[in-house]
DSSP file (Angstrom, degrees, kcal/mol; ACC not computed):
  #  RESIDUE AA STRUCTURE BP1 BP2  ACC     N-H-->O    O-->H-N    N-H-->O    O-->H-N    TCO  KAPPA ALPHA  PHI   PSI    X-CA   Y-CA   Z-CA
    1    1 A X              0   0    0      0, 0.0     2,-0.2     0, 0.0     0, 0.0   0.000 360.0 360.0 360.0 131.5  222.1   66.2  350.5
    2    2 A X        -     0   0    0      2,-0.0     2,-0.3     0, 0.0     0, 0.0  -0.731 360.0-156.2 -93.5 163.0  223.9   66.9  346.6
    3    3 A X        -     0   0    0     -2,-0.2     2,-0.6     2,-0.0     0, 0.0  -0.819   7.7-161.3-135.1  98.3  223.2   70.2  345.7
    4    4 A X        -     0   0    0     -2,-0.3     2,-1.1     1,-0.0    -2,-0.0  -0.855   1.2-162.0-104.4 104.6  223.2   71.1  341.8
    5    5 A X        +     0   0    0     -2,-0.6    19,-0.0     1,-0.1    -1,-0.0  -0.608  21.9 153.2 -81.5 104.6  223.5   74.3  340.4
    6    6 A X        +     0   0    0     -2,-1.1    -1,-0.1     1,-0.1     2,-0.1   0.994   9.4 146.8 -96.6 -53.7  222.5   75.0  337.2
    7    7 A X  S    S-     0   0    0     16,-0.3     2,-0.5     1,-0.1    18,-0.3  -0.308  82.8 -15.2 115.0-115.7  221.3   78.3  335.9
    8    8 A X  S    S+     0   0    0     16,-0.2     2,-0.4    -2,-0.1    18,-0.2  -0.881  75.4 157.8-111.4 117.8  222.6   78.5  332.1
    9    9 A X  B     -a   26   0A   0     16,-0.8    18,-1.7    -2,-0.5    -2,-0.1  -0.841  56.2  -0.8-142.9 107.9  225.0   76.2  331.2
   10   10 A X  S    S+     0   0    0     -2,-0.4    17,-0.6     1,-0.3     2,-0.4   0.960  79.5 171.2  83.0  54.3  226.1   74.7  327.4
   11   11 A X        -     0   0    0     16,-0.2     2,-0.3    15,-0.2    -1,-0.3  -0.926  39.2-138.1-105.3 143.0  223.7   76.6  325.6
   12   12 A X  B     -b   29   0B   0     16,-2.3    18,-0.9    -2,-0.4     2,-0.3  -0.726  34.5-175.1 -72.0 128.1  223.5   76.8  321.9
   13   13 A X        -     0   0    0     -2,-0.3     2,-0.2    16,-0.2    19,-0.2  -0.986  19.2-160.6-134.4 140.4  222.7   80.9  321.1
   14   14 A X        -     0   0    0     17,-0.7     3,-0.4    -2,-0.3    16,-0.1  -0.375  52.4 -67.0-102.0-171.0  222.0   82.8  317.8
   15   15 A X  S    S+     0   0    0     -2,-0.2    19,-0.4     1,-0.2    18,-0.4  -0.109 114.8  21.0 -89.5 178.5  222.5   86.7  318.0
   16   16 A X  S    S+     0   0    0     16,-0.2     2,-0.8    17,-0.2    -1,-0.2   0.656  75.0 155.8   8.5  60.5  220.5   88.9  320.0
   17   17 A X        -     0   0    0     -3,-0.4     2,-0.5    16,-0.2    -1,-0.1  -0.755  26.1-156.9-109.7 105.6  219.1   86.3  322.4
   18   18 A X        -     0   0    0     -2,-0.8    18,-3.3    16,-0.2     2,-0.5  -0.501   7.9-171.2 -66.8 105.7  217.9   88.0  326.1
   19   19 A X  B     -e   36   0C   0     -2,-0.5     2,-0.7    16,-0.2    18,-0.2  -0.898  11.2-153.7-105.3 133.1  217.8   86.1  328.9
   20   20 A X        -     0   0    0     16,-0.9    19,-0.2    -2,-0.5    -2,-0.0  -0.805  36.6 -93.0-123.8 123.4  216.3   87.3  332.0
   21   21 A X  S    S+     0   0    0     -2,-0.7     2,-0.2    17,-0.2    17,-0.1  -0.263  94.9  45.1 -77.7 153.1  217.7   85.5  335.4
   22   22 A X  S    S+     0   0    0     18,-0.1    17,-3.0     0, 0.0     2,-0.3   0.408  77.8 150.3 -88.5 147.9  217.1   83.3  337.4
   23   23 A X        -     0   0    0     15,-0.2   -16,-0.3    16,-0.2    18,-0.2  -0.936  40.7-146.8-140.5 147.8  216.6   81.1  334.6
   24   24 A X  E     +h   41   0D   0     16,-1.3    18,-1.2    -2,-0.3     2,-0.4  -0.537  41.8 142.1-109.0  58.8  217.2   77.3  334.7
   25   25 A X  E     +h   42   0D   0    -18,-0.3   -16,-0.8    16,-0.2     2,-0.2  -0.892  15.3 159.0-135.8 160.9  218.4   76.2  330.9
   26   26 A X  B     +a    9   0A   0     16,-0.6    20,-0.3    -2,-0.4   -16,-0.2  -0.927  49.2  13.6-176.1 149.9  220.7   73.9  329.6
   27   27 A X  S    S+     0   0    0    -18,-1.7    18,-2.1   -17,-0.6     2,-0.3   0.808  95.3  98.8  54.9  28.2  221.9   71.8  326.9
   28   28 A X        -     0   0    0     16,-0.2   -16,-2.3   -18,-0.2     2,-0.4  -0.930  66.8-114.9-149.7 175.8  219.7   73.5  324.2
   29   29 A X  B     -bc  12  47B   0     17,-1.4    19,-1.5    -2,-0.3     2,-0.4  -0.937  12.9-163.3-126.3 155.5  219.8   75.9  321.7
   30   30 A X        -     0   0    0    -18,-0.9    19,-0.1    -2,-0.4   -16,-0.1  -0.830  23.8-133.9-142.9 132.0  217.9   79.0  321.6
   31   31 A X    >   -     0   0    0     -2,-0.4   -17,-0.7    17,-0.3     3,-0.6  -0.281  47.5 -57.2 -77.0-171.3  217.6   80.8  317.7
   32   32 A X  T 3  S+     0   0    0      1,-0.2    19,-1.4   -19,-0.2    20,-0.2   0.010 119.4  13.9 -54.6 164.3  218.2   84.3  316.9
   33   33 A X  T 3  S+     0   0    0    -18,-0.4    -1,-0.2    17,-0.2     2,-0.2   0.608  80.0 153.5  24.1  32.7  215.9   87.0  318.9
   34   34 A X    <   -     0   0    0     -3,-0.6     2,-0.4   -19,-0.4    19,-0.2  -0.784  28.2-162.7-104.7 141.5  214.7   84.7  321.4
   35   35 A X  E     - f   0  53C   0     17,-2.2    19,-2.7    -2,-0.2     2,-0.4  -0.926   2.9-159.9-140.8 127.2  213.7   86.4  324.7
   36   36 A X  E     -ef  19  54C   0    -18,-3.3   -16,-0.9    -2,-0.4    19,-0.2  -0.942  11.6-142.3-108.8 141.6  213.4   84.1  327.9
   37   37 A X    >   -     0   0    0     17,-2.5     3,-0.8    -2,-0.4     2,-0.4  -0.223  32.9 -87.0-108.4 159.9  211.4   85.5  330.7
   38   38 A X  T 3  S+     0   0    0      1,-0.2    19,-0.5   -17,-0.1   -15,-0.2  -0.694 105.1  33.9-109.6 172.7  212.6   84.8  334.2
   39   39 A X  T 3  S+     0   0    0    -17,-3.0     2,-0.2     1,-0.5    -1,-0.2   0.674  88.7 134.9  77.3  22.7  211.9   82.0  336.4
   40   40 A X    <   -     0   0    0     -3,-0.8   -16,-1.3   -18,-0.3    -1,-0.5  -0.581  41.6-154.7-104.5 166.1  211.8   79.3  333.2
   41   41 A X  E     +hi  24  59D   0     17,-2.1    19,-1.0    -2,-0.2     2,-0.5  -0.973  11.2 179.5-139.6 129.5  213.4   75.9  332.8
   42   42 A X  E     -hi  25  60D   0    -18,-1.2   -16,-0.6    -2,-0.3     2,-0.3  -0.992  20.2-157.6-125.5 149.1  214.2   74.7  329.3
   43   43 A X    >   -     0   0    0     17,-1.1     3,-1.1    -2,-0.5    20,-0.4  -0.857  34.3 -51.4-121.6 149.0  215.8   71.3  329.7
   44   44 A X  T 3  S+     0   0    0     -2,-0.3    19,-1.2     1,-0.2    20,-0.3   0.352 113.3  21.0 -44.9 176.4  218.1   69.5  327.2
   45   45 A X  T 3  S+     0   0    0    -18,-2.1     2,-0.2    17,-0.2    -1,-0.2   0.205  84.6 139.2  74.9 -15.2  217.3   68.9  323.5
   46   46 A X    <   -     0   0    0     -3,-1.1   -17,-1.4   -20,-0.3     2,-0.4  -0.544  39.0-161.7 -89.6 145.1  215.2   71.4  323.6
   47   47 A X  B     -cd  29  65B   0     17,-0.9    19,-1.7    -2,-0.2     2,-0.2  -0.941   1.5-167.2-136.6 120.8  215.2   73.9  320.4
   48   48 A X        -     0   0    0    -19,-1.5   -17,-0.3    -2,-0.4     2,-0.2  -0.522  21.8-140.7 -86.2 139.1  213.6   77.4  320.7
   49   49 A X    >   -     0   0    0     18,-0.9     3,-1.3    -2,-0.2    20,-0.3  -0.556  34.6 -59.4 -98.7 168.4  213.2   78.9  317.1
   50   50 A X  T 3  S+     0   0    0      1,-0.2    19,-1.2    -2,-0.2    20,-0.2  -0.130 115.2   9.0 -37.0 130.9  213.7   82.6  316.0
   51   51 A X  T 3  S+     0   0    0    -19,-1.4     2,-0.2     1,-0.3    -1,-0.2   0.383  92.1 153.7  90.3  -6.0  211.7   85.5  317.4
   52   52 A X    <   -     0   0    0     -3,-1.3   -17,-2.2   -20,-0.2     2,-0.7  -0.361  36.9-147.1 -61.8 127.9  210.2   83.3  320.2
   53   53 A X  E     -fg  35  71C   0     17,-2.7    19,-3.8    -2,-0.2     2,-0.5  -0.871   9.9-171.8-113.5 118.6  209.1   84.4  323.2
   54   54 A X  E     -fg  36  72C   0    -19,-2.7   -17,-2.5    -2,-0.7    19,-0.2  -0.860  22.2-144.8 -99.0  95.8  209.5   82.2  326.0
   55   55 A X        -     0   0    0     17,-3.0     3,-0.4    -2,-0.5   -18,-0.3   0.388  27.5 -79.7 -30.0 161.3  207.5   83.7  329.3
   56   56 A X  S    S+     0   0    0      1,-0.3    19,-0.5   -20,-0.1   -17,-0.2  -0.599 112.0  23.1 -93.1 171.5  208.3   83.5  332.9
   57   57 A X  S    S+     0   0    0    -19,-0.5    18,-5.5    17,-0.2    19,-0.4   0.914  83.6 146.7  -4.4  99.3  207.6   80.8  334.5
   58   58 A X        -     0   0    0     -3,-0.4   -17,-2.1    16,-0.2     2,-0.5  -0.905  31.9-155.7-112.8 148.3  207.5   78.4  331.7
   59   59 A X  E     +ij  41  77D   0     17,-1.0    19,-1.3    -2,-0.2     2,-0.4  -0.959  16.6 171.0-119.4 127.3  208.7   74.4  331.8
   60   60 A X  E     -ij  42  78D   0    -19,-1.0   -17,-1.1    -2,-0.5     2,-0.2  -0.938  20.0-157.0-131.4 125.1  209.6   73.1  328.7
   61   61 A X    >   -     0   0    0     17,-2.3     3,-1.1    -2,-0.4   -18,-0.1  -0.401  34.1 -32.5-104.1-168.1  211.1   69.7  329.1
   62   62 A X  T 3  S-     0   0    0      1,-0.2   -17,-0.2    -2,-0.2    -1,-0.2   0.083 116.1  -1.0 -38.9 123.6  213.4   67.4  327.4
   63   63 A X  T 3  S+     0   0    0    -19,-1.2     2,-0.6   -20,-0.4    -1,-0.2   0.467  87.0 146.8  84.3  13.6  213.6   67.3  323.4
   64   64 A X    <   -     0   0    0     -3,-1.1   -17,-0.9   -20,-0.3     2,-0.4  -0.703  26.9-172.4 -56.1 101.3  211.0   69.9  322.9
   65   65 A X  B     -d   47   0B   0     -2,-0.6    17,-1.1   -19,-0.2     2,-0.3  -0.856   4.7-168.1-102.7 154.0  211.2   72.5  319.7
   66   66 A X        -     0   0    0    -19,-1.7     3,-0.1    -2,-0.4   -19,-0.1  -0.766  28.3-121.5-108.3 174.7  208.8   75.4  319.4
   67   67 A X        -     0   0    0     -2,-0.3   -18,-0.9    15,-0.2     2,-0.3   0.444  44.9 -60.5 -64.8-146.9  209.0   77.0  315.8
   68   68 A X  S    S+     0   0    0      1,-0.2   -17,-0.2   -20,-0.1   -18,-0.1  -0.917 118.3  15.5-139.8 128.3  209.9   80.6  315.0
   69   69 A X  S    S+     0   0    0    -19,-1.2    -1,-0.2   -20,-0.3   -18,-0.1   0.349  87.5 144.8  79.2  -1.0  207.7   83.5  316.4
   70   70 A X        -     0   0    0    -20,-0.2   -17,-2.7    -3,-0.1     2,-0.4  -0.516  35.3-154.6 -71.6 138.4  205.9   81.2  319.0
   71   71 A X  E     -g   53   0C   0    -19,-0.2     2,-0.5    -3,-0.1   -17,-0.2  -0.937   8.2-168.4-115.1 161.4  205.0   82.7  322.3
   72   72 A X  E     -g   54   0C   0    -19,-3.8   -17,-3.0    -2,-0.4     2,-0.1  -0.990  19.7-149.8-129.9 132.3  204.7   80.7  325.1
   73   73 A X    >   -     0   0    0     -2,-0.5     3,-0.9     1,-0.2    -1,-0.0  -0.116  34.3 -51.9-103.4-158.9  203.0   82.6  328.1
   74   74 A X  T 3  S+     0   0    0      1,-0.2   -16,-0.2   -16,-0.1   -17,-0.2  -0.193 114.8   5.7 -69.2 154.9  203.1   82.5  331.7
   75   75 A X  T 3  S+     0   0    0    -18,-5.5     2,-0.3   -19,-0.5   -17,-0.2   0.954  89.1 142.1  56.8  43.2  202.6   78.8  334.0
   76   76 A X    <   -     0   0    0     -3,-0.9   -17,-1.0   -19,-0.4     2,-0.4  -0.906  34.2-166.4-109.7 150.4  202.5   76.7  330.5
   77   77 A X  E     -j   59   0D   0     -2,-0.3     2,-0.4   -19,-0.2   -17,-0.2  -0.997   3.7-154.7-131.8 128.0  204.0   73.7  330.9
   78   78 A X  E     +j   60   0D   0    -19,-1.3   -17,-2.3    -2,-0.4   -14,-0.1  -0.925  26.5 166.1-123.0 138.4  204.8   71.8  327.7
   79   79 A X        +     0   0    0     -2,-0.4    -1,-0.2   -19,-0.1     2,-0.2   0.794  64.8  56.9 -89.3 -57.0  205.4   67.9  327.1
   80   80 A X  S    S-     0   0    0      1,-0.1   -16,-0.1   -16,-0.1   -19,-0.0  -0.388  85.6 -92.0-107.7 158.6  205.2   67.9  323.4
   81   81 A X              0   0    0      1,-0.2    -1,-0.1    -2,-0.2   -15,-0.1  -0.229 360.0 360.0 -73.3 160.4  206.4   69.0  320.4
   82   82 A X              0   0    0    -17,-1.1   -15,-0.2     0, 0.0    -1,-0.2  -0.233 360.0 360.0-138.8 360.0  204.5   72.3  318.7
């Protein structure tokens, strides 16, 4: 068995960006005021915009951006671009 721990690792951050653990993100960048909820996964590429609220459990996978002020609530799972 491998075992990989990721949690937050080689994220891009603007100022006053709240994360609330356990959280799974990596490899992406998160704007200014953006408040992650806990029990999310943002996966690489992906770019959260200012003032965005990302919910607990949320999936956002690879190469996703949301715009600025988007909220994404709880058990959304997103493929595609917004």
């Amino acid at each position: 068995m491998i075992i990989i721990n990721c949690g937050i690792r080689d994220v891009t951050t603007g100022d006053n960006v709240r994360v609330m653990v356990p959280a799974n993100i990596y490899e992406c960048e998160l704007h200014d005021d953006v408040f992650v909820g806990p029990f999310v996964e943002i996966q690489r590429g992906c770019v959260i915009g200012r003032g965005s609220r990302v919910q607990s459990h949320t999936f956002i996978c690879e190469n996703v951006s949301l715009g600025a002020n988007i909220s994404k609530c709880h058990n959304q799972h997103w493929r595609g671009e917004s």
